[in-house]
C-alpha positions, 0 to 999 in steps of 0.5 A: 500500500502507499496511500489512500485514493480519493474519489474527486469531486466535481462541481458545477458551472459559475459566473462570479460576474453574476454575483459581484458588483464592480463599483469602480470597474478596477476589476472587469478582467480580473472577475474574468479571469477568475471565472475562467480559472474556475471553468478550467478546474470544472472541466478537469475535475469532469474530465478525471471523472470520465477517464481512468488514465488520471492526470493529477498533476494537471489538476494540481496546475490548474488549481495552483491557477484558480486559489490566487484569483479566489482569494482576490475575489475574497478579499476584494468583497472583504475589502467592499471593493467588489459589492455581491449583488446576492449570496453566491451558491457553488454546486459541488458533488461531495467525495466523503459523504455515504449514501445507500446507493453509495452515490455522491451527493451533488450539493447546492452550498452557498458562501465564498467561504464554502467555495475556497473550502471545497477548493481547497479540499480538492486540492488536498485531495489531488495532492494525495492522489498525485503522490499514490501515482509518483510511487505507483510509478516507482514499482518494487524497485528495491527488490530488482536484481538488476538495479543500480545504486544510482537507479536506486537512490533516483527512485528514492529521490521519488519515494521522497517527494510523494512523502513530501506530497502527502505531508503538503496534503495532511498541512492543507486539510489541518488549514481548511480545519483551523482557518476556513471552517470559522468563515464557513460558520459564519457564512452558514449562519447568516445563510441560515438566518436569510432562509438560505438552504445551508447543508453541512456534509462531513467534508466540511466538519472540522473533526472529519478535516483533523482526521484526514490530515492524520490520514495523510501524516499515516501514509506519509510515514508509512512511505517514509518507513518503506524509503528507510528500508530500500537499501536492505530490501534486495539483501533481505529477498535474497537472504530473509529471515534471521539475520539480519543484513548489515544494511539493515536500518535497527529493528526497534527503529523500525518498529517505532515508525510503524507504532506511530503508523498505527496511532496516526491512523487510530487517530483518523479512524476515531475522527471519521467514525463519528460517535452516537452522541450529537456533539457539535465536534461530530457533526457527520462524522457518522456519514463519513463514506464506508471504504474509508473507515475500511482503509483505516481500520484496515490500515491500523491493523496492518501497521500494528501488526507489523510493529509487533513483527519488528519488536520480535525480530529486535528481540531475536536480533538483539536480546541474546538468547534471554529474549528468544522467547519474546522474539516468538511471542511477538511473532506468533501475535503478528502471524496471527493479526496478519491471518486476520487481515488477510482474512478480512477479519481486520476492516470493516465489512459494511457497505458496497465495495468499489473499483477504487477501494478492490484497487486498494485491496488488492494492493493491501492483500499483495503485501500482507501476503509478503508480510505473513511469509516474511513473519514465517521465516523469522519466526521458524528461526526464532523458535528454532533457536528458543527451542534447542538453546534457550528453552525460554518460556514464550510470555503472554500477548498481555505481558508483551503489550506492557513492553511495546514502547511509543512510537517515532515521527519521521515526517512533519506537517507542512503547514499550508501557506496560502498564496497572495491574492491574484490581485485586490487587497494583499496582492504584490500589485495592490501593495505595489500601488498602495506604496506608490501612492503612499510615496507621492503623498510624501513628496506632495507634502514634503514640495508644500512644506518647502514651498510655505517655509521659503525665506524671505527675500524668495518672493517675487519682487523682493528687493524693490522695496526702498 
């Protein structure tokens, strides 16, 4: 697995001539150019709908296009330099919501605020899709016999920027959380008090928004683990089990990350799962699509798992024949969660599965197969060992939960810096003529000053006098 695919939205047809007032006509073109931004992303985000060969990096650009010219717009009405002739409502098509039929929902929300929320959103999105696509490019490079340590340290170069991808991704929806979702109240309650129709689906609830930028932190991670691990990787195919390759990154190094895999995504899955109260906080939560809630589940599972194999191994590798029988009771747990997964005893079974989420399956069954056969080879060793050298006793799981550690970050967020506005208040061109203009009231004054404080005998005419 590498990250999860989100289904894109789509969105309707705007004029935003149609609902702003350009008093002093400063901004004909600029209105303009920003409703056309807009159609290019309406017809980008139509055209991935429509094709299986998606081309998320040209939707990144196209959205790199749009925000600025959004938040000129914002920030022109914020500034009363463009008057709205009425409320603006934004038809988007939501890709978080679960419905019986397992069909986004197509919504009519009103607000700028909403608009520069499902925008950003998206943006998020096609960041995290973008990255899935760079590593799926990538293949399982580590384990080719006939790869250079060039070619190798290139696709890790690669590996690294998808990493970087999903950390741009977890920053942006930790944004639309903390920064957006106070101008969306704010708008929905006055829509609300106007008899303005206002939905709220769980994209745009804050817990929902906190829970996939842990998603994407989790994913981030789980391909910065895979990139510490590339350059033992070939040497472990060719030799697995115990012991380990020189080359081999510390177990219990390895282990951490994983722990920390798992509490990013128990994190994400207690955000979107909702709860049976109705607190403000969990507002649709419960109406977070099933496949996600599988993903994380699924993807908790599988990291978890893999902790407890790396604790076993670093116990093996590392804790003399004391600890053989730790090793093995970490490893029979991992065998064991790892035969559930497989299973389908690790998800949550609810709900219709689609291509999208068989693509996920698929990819997740692959690996946890690899994972149960390299688990096998280790654990045969250990036991072997434990049973004609050490004879220690194998501890309980209860035992061993006491001893698993925290986990270890190796990613941060990035927190999103939002961009200039394309033009109006805040923009470099607005600033430029603020300045200019600041300037000319400066020598303005400074031409009277000199012209009243004249010395006399300066004057017209002085001298004449007698």
């Amino acid at each position: 697995m590498c990250s999860y695919l989100y289904e894109l939205p789509t969105t309707g047809a705007v004029s935003f001539g149609d609902f702003v007032y350009d008093q002093s006509a400063s901004y004909i073109s600029e209105v303009s150019d920003t409703t056309e931004a807009r159609a290019n992303l309406r017809a980008a985000l139509k055209e991935s709908k429509r094709t299986d060969e998606k081309d998320h990096l040209r939707l990144v650009k196209v959205l790199d296009d749009y925000i600025p010219k959004l938040y000129g717009v914002i920030a022109a009405v914020n500034a009363g330099e463009l008057v709205p002739r009425s409320e603006p409502i934004f038809s988007w098509r939501t890709t978080l919501s679960s419905t019986l039929f397992h069909s986004s929902p197509r919504l009519s929300i009103p607000s700028l605020a909403a608009e520069l929320a499902f925008t950003l959103l998206t943006y998020a999105f096609a960041l995290s899709n973008l990255a899935r696509a760079v590593v799926a490019s990538l293949g399982q490079y580590e384990t080719e016999r006939g790869i250079s340590e060039t070619e190798r340290q290139a696709k890790d170069e690669r590996l690294g920027f998808a990493v970087t991808l999903l950390s741009k991704a977890a920053g942006l929806f930790e944004h639309i959380a903390k920064e957006v979702m106070a101008d969306w109240d704010a708008a929905r309650e006055r829509a609300l008090a106007a008899g303005i129709p206002c939905p709220h689906p769980p994209d745009l609830s804050r817990e929902v928004l906190i829970g996939l930028s842990k998603l994407a932190l989790a994913d981030a991670q789980n391909l910065a683990v895979r990139k510490l691990l590339t350059r033992a990787a070939f040497e472990s195919t060719v030799t697995p089990g115990p012991p380990l390759p020189k080359s081999h990154p510390s177990p219990a190094l390895t282990a951490k990350l994983h722990l920390e895999c798992a509490a990013f995504y128990s994190s994400a899955h207690r955000s979107n799962s909702g709860s049976s109260g109705s607190s403000a906080g969990s507002e649709g939560a419960d109406e977070v699509v099933p496949e996600l809630r599988r993903y994380l589940a699924d993807e908790l599972a599988l990291h978890g798992a893999l902790a407890h194999k790396w604790l076993g191994v670093d116990a093996g590798e590392n804790g003399g024949s004391q600890k053989s029988g730790v090793a093995v009771g970490f490893l029979v747990w991992a065998k064991k969660e790892l035969e559930d997964l497989k299973g389908g005893g690790g998800g949550i079974n609810v709900g219709i599965s689609t291509d999208r989420e068989k693509e996920m399956k698929e990819a997740r069954k692959a690996r946890v197969q690899d994972e149960l056969e390299s688990v096998g080879v280790f654990l045969k060793g250990y036991k072997r060992m434990n049973d004609s050298m050490a004879f220690e006793t194998v501890p309980p799981q209860s035992e061993l939960q006491t001893s698993i550690p925290a986990g270890r970050m190796a990613v941060a967020i990035r927190p999103y810096a939002r961009p200039a506005p394309a033009f109006g208040p805040g923009s470099a061109e607005y600033v430029q003529q603020h300045a200019e203009e600041v300037e000319r009231l400066v020598q303005d004054e400074q031409r009277h000053n000199s012209s009243s404080s004249s010395p006399i005998g300066s004057y017209a005419g002085a001298g004449s006098y007698y």
